[in-house]
MINU-489513 format. One line per 8 residues: number of its first residue (from 1); their letters; for each residue x, y negated, z of N, C-alpha, C. Coordinates in Angstrom, 1 decimal, decimal comma. Example, Ala and Ser with C-alpha at 12.3 -4.5 7.8 and 13.67 -1.06 7.14 Angstrom:
1> AS> 13,2:5,7:7,8:12,3:4,5:7,8:13,2:3,3:7,8 ~ 12,8:2,2:7,1:13,7:1,1:7,1:12,9:0,0:7,9
END
This chain:
1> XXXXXXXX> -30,1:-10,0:-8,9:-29,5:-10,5:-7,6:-29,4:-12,0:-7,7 ~ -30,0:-12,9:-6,5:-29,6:-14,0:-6,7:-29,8:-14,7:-4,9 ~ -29,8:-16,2:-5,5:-29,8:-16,6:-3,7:-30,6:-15,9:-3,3 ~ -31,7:-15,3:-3,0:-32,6:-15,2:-2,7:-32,5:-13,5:-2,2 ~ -31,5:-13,2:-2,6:-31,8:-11,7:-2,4:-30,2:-11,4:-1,5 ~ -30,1:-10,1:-0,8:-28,6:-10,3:-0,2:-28,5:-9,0:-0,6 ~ -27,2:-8,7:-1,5:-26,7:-7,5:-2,0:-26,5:-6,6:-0,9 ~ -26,4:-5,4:-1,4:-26,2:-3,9:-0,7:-25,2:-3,7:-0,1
9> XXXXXXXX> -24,6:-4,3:1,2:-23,0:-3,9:1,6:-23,1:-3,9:2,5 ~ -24,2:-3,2:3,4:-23,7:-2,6:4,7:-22,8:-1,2:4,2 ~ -22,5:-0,5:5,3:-21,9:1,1:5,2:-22,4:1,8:5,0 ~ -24,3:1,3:5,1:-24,9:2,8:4,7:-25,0:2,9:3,4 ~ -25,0:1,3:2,6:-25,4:0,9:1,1:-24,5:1,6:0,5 ~ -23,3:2,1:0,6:-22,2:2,9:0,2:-21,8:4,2:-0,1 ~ -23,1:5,3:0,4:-23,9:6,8:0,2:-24,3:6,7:-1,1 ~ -23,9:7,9:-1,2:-24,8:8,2:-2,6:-26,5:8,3:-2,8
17> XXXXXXXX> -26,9:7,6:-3,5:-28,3:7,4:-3,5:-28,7:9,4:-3,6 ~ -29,6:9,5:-2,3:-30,5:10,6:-2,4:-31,2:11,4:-3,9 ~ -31,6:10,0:-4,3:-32,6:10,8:-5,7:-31,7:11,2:-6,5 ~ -30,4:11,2:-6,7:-29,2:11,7:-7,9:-29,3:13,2:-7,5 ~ -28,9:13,7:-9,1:-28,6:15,2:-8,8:-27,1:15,3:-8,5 ~ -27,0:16,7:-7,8:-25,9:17,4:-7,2:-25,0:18,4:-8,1 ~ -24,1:18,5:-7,4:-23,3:20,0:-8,3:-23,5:20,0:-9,5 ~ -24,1:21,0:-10,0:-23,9:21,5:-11,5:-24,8:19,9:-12,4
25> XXXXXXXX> -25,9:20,0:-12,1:-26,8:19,4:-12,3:-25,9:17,6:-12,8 ~ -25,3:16,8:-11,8:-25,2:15,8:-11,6:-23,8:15,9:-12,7 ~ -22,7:17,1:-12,7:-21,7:17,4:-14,1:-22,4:17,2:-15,1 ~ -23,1:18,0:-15,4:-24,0:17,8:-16,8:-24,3:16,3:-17,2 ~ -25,2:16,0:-16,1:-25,4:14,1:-16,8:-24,5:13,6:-16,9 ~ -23,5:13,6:-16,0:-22,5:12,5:-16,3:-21,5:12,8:-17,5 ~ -21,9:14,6:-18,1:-21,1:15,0:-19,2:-21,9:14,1:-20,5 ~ -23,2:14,1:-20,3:-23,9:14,0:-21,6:-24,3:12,0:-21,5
33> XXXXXXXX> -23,9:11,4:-20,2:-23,1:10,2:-20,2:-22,0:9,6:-21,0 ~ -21,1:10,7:-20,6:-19,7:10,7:-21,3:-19,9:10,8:-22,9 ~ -20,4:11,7:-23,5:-20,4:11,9:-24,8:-21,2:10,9:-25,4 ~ -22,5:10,4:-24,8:-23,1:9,2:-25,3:-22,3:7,9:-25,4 ~ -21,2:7,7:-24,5:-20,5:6,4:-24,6:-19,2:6,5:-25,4 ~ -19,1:7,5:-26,0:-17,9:7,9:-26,7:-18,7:7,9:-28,5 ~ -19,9:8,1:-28,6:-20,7:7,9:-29,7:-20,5:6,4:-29,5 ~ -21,2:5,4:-28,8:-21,9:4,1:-29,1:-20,3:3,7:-29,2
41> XXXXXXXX> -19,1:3,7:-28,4:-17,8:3,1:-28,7:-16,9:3,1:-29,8 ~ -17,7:4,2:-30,9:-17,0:4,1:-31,8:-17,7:3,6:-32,9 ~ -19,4:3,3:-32,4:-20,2:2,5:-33,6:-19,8:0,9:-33,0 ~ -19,7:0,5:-31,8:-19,1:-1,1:-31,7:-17,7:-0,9:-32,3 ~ -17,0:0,1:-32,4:-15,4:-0,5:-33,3:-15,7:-0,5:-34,7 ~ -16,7:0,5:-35,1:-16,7:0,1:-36,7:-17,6:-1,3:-37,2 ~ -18,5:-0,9:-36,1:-19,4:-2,8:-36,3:-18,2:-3,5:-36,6 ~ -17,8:-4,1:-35,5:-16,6:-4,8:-35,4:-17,8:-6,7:-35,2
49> XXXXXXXX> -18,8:-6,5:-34,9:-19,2:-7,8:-35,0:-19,6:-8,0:-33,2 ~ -19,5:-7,2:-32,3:-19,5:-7,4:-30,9:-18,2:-7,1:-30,0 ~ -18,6:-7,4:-29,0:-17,4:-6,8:-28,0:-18,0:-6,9:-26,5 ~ -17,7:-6,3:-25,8:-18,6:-5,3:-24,3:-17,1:-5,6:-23,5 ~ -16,9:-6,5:-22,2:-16,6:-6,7:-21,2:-17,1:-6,3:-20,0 ~ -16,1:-5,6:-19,3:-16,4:-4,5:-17,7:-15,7:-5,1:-17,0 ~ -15,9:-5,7:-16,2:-15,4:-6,2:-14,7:-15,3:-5,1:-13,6 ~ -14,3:-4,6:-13,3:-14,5:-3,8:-12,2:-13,6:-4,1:-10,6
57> XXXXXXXX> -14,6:-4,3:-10,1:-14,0:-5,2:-8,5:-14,2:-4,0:-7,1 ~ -13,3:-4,1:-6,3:-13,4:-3,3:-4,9:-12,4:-3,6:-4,3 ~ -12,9:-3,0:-3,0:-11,8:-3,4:-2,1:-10,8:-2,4:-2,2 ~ -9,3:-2,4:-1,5:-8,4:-1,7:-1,7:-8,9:-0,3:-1,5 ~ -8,6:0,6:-2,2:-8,9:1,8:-2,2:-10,2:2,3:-2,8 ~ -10,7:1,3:-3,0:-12,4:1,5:-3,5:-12,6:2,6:-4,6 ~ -11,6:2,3:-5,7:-11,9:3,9:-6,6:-12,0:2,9:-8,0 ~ -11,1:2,2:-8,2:-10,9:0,8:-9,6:-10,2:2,0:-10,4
65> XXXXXXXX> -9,5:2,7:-10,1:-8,6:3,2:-11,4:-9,5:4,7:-11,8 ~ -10,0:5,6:-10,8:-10,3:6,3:-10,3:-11,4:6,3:-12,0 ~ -12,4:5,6:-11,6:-13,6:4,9:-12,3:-13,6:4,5:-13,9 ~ -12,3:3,7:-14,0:-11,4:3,6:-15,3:-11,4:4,8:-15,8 ~ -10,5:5,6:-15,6:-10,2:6,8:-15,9:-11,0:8,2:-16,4 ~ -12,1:7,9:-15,3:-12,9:9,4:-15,9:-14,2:8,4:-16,9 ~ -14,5:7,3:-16,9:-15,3:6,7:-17,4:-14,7:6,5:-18,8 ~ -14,2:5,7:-19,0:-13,7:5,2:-20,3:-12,6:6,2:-21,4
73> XXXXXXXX> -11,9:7,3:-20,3:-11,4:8,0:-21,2:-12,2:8,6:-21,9 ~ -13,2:8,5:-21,7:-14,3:9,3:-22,6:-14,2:8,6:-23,9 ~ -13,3:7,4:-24,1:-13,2:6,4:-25,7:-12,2:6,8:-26,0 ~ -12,2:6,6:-27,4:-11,1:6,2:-28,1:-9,8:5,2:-27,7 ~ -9,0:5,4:-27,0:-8,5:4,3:-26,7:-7,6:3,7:-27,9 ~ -8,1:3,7:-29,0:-8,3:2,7:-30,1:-8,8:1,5:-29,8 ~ -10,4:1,8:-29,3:-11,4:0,6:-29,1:-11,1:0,2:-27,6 ~ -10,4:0,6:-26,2:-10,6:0,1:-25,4:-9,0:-0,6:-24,5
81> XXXXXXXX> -8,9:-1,7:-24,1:-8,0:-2,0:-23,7:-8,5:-2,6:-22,5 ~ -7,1:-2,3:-21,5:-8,0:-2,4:-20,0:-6,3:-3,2:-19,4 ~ -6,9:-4,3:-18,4:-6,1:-5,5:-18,4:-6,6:-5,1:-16,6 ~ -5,0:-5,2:-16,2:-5,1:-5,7:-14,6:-5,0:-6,6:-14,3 ~ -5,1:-7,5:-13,3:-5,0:-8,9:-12,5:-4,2:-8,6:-11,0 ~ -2,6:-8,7:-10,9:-2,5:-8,7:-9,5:-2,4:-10,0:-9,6 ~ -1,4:-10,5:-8,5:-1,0:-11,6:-7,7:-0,7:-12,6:-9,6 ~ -1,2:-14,1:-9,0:-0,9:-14,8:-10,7:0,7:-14,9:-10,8
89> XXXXXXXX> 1,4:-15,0:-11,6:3,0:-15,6:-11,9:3,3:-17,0:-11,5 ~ 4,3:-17,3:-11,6:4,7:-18,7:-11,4:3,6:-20,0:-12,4 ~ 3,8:-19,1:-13,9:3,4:-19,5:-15,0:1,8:-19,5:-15,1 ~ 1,5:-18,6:-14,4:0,2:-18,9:-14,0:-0,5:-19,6:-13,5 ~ 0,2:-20,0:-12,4:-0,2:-20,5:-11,3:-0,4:-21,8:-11,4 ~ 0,6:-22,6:-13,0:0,7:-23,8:-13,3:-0,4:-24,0:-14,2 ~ -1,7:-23,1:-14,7:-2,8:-23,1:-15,3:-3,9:-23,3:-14,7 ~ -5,1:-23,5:-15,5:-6,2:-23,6:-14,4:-6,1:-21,7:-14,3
97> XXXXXXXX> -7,2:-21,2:-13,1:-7,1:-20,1:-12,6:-8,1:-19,2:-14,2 ~ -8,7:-19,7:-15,1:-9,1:-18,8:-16,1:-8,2:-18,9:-16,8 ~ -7,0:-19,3:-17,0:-6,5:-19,1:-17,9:-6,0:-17,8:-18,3 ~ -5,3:-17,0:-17,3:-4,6:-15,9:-18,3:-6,0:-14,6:-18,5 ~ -7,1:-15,3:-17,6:-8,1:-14,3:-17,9:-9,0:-14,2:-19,0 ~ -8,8:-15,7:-19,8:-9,7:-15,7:-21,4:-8,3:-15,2:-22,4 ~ -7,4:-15,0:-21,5:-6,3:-14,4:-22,9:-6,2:-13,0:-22,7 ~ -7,1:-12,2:-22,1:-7,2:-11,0:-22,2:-8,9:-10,3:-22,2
105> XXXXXXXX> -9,7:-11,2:-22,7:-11,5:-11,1:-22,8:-10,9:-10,5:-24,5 ~ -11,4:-9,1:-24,5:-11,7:-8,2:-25,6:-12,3:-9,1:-27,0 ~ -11,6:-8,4:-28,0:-11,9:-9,5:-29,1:-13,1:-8,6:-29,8 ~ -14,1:-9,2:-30,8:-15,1:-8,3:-31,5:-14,3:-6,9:-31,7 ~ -15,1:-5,8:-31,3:-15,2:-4,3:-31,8:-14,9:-3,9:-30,4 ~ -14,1:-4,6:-29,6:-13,3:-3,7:-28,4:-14,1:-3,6:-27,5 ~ -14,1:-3,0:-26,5:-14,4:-2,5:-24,8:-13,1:-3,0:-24,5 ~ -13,0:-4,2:-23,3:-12,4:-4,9:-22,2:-12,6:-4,5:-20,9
113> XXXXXXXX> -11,9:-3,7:-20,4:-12,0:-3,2:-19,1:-11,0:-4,2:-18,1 ~ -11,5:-5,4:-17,7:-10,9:-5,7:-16,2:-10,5:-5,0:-14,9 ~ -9,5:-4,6:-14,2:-9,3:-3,8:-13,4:-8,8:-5,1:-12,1 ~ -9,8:-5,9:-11,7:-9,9:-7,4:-10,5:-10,1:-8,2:-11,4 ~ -9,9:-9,0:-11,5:-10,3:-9,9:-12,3:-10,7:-11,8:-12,1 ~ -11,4:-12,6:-12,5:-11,1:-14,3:-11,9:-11,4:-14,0:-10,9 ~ -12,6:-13,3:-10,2:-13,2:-12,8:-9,1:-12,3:-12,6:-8,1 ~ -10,9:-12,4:-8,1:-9,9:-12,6:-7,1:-9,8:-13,8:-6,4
121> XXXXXXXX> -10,2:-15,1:-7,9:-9,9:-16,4:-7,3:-10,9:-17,1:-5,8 ~ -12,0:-16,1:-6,1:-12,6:-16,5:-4,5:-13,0:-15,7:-3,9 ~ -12,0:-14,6:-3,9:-12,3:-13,6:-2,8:-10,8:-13,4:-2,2 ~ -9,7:-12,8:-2,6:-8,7:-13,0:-2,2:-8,0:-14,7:-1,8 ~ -8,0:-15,0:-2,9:-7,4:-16,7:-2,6:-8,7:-17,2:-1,0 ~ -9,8:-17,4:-1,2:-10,3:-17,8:-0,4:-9,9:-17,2:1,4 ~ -10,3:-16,0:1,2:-10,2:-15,1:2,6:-8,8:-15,2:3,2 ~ -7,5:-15,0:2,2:-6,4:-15,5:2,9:-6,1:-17,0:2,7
129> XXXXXXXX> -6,9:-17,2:2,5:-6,5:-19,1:2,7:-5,6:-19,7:1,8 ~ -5,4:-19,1:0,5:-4,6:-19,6:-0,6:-4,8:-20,6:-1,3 ~ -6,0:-20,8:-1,3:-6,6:-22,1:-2,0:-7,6:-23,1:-1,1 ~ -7,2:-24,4:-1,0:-8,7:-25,3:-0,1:-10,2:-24,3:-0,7 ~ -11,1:-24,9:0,8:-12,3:-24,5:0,3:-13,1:-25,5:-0,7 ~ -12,2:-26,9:-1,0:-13,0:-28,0:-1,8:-12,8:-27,4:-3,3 ~ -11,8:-26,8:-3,4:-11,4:-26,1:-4,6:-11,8:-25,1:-5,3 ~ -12,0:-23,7:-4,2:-12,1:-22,4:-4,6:-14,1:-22,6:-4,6
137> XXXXXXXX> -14,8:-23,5:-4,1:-16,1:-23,4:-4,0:-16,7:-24,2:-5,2 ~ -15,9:-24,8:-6,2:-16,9:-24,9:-7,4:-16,3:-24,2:-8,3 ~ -15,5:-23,1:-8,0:-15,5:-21,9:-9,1:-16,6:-21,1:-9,4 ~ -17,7:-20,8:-8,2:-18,7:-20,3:-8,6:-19,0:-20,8:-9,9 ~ -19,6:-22,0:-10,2:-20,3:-23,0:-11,5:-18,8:-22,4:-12,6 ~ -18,0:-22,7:-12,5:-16,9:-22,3:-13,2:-17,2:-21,0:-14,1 ~ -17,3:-20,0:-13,2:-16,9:-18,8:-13,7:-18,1:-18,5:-14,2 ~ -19,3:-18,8:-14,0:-20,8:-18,9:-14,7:-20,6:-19,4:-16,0
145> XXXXXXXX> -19,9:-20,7:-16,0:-20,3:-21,4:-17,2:-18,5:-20,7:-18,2 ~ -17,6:-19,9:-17,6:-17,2:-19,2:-18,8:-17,8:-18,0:-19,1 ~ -18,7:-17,3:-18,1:-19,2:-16,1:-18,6:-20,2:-16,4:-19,6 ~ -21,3:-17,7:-19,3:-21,9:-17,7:-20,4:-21,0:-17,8:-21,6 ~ -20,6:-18,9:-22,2:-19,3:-19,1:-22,9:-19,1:-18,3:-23,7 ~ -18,7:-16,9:-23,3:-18,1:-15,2:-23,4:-19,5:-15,0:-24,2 ~ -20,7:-15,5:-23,7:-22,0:-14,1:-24,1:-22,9:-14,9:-25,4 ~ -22,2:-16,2:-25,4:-22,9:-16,8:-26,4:-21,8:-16,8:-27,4
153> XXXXXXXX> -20,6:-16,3:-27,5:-20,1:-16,2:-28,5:-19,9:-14,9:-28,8 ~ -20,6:-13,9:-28,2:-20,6:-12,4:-28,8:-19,7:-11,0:-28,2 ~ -19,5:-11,7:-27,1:-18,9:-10,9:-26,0:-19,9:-10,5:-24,4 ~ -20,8:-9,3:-24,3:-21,6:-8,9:-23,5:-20,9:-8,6:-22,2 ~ -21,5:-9,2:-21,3:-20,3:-8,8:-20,0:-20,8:-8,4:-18,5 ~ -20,5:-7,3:-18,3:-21,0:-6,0:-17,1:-20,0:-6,4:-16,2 ~ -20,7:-6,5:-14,7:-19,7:-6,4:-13,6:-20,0:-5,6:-12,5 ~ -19,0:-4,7:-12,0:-19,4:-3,7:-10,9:-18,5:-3,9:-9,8
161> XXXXXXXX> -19,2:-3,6:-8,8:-18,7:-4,2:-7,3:-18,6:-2,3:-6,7 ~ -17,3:-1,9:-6,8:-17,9:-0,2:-6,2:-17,4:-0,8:-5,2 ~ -18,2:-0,2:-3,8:-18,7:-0,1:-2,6:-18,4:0,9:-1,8 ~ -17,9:0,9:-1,0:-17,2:1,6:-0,2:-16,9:1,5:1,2 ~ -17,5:2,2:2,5:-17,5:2,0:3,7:-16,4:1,8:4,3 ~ -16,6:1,3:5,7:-15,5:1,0:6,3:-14,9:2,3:6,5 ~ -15,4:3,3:6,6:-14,8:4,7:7,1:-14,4:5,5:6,3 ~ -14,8:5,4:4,9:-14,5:5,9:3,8:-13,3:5,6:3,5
169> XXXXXXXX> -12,6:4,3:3,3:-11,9:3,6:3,2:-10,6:4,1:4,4 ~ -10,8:4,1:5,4:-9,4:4,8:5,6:-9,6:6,2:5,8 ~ -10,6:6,5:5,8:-10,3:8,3:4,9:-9,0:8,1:4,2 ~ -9,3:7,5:2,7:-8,6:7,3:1,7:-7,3:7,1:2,2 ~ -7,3:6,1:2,9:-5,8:5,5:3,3:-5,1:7,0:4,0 ~ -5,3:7,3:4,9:-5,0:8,4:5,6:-4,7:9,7:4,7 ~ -5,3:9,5:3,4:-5,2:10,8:2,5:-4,0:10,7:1,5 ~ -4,0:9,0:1,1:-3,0:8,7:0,1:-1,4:8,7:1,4
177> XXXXXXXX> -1,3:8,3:2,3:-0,3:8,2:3,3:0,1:10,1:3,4 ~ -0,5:11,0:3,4:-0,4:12,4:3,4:0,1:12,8:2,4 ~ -0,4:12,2:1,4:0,0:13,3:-0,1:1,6:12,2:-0,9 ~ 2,6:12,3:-1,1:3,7:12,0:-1,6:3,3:11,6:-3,0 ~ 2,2:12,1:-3,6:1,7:11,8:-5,3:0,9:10,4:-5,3 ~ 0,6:10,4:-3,7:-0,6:9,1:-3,7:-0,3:7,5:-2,6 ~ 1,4:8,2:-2,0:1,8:7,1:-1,0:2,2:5,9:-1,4 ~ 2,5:5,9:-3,2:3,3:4,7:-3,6:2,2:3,5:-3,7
185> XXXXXXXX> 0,8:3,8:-3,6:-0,1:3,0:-4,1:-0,4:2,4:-2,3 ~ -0,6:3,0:-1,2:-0,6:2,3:-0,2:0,9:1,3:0,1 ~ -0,2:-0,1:0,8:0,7:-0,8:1,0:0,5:-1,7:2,2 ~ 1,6:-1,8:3,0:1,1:-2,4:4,4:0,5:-3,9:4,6 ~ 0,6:-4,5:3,5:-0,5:-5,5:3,1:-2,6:-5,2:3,1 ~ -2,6:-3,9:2,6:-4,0:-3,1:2,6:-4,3:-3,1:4,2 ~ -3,4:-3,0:5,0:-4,0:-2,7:6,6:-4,5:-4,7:6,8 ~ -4,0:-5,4:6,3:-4,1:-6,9:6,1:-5,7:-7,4:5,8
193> XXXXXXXX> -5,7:-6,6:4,7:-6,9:-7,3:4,5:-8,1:-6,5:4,9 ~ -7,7:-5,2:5,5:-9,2:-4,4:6,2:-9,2:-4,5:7,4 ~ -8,3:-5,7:7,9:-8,6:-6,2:9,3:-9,0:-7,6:9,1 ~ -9,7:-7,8:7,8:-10,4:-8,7:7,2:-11,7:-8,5:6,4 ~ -12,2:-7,3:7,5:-13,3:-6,6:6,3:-14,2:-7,6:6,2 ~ -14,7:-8,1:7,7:-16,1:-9,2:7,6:-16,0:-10,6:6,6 ~ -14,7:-11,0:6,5:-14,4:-11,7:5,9:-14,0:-11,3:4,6 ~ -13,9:-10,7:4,0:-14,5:-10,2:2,9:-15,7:-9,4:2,3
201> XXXXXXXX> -16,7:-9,6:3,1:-17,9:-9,0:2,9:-18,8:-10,2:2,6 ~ -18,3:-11,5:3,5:-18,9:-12,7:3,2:-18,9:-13,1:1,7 ~ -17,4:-13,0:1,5:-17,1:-13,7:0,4:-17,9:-12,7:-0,9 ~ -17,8:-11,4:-0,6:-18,2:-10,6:-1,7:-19,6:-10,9:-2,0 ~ -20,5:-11,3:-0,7:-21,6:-11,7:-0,3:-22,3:-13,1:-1,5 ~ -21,1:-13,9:-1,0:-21,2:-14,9:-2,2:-20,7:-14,9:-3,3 ~ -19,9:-14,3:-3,9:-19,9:-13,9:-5,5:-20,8:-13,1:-6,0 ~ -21,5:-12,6:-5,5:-22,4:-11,7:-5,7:-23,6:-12,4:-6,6
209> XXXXXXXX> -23,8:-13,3:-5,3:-25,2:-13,5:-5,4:-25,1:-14,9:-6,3 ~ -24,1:-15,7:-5,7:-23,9:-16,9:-7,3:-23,3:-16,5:-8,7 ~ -23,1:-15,5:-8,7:-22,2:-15,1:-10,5:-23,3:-13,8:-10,6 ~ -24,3:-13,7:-10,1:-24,8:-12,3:-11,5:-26,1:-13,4:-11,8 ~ -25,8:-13,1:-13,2:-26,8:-14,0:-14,1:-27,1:-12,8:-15,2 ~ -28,4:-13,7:-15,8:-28,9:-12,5:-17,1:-28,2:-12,0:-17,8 ~ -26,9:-13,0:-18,2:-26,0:-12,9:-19,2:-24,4:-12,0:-18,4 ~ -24,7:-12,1:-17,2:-23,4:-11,2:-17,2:-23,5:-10,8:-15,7
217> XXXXXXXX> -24,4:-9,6:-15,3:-25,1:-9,3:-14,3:-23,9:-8,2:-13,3 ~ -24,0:-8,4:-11,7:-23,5:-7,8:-10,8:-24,2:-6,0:-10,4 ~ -23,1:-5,3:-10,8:-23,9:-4,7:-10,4:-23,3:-3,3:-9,0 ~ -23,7:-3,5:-7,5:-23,6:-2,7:-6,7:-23,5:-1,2:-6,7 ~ -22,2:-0,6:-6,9:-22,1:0,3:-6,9:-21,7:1,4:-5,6 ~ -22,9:2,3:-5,2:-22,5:3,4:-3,8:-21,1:4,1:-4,2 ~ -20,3:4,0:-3,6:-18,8:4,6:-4,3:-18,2:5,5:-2,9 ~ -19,0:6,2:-2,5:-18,2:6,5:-1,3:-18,3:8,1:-1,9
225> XXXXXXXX> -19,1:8,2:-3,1:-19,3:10,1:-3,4:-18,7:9,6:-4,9 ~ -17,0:9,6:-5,1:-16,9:9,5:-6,5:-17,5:9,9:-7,7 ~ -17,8:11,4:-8,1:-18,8:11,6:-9,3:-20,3:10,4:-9,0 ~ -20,6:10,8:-8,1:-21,6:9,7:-8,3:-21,5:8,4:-8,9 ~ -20,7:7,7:-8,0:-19,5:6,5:-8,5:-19,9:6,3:-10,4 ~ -19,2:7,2:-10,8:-18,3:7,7:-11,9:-20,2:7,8:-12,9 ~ -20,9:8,9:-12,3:-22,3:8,2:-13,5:-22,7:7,5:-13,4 ~ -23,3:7,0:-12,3:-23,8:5,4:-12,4:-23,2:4,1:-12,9
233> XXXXXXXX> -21,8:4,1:-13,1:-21,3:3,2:-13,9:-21,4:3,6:-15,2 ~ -21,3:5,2:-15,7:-21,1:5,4:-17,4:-22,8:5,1:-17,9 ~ -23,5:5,6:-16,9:-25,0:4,9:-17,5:-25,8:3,7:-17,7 ~ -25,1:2,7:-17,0:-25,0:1,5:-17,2:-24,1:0,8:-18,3 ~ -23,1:1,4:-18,5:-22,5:0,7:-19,6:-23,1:1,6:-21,1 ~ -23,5:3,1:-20,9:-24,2:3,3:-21,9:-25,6:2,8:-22,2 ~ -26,8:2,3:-21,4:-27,6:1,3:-21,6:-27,3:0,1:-21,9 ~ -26,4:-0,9:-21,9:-25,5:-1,6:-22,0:-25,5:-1,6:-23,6
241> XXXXXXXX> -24,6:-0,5:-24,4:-24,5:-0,4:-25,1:-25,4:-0,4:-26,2 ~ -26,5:0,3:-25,8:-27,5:0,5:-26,4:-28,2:-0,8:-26,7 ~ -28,5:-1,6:-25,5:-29,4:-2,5:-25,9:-28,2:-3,5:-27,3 ~ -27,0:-3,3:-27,5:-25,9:-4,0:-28,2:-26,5:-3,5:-29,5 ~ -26,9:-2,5:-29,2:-27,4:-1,7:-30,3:-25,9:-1,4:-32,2 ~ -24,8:-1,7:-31,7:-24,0:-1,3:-32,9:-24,2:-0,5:-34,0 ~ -24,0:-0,9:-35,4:-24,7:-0,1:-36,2:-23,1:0,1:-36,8 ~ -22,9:1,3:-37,7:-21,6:1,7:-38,8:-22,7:1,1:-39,9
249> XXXXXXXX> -21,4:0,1:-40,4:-21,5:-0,9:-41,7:-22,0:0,3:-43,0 ~ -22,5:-0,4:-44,3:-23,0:0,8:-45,3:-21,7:0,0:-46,0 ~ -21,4:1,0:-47,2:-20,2:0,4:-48,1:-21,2:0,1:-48,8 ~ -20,5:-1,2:-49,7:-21,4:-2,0:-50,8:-21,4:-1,3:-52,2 ~ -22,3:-1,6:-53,4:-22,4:-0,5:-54,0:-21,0:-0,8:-55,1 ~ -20,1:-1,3:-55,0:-18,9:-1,1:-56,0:-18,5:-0,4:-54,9 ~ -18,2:-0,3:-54,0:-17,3:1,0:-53,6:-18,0:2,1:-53,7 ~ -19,6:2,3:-53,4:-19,9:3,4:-53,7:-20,2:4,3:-54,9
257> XXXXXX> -20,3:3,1:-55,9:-20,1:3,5:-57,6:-18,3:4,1:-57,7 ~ -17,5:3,7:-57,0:-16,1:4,5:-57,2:-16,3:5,7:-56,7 ~ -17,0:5,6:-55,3:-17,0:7,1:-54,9:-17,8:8,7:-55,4 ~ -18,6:7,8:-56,5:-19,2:8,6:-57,3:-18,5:8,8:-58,9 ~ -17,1:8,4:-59,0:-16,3:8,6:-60,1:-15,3:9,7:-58,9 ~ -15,1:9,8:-57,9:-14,1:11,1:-57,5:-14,4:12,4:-58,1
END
């Protein structure tokens, strides 16, 4: 994705791609997904010489936790720690805007799961007018030049944008308002900014296409059919992994000469 190309975000871009399998079929891969990212997660913690950053961005209701959840529990949550970003603090706010986000980028061995992330800074700050536009518009260059930063010092870094229609979207709303297990998470702020959808489609529009680079690529996710959702992200971060290629360290031979005295 780059200038040149304009990401997937109309409402139809938001379906589940046709060619995926269904039902039984579409369980299976994303089981045999699951158990492959649960192998490679525990050869990057014994490595211990990389670390794998997940950006996961959506609009309210889009399916961030949803995604977290059936994705990553598939680890050890030994090796994975997963950092949310709401509104910044006081203490924040007196920082530049990366700051509290390089003090939670995964150290060697770990999986870093962002749940929003700097990506707030020009999408939310911009859209509700929180920050000038002389300001929030050379964060693009910004957040480029810390993602490289991140990948040349040995931290690999995935970003997913799940995607979700306008209609889908207050489905959801309408379903969490219904059920008493799911009303605490709507909030009359959410009616706020999906009467801001175009204006955040823009913006999504331009993060998109200025922050995915080779070293820490965007990637469009149809999220209106969650399992689907749910494999296309675990197969991406299992390709991901793979190209990381993590190896389990060999013990050197004085430890292995003791192990042959037990």
């Amino acid at each position: 994705m780059d200038e040149k190309h304009r990401p997937p975000l109309a409402d139809e871009d938001a379906e589940r791609p046709s060619e995926l399998p269904r039902g039984a079929a579409l369980v299976r891969r994303t089981a045999a997904a699951l158990a492959r990212l649960s192998e490679l997660q525990e050869r990057l913690y014994a490595d211990a010489g990389q670390a794998l950053l997940v950006v996961v961005q959506a609009r309210d209701a889009g399916g961030k936790d949803g995604t977290i959840r059936t994705v990553f529990g598939a680890c050890s949550p030994v090796g994975v720690h997963v950092a949310n970003f709401g509104a910044p603090s006081a203490l924040e706010l007196r920082h530049d805007f990366l700051w509290r986000v390089h003090a939670a980028v995964p150290p060697r061995r770990m999986i870093g799961v962002f749940n929003r992330s700097h990506y707030e800074a020009v999408l939310v700050e911009r859209v509700r007018g929180l920050t000038p536009e002389a300001v929030w518009s050379r964060r693009y260059v910004q957040i480029n030049d810390f993602e490289q930063l991140l990948a040349e010092s040995g931290t690999t870094v995935l970003k997913f944008f799940l995607h979700v229609s306008r209609e889908e979207q207050r489905r959801r709303f309408r379903k969490r308002l219904a059920r008493v297990d799911e009303q605490w998470k709507f909030k009359a702020g959410d009616l706020d900014d999906r009467a801001l959808w175009d204006e955040y489609t823009r913006a999504y529009d331009d993060a998109l296409r200025r922050c995915s680079t080779a070293h820490a690529p965007w990637y469009v996710v149809p999220a209106n059919h969650k399992p689907t959702r749910d494999l296309l992200v675990a197969e991406v971060v299992v390709a991901t992994l793979e190209r990381m290629d993590p190896r389990y360290p060999t013990a050197d031979e004085a430890t292995l000469k003791l192990g042959k005295s037990l």
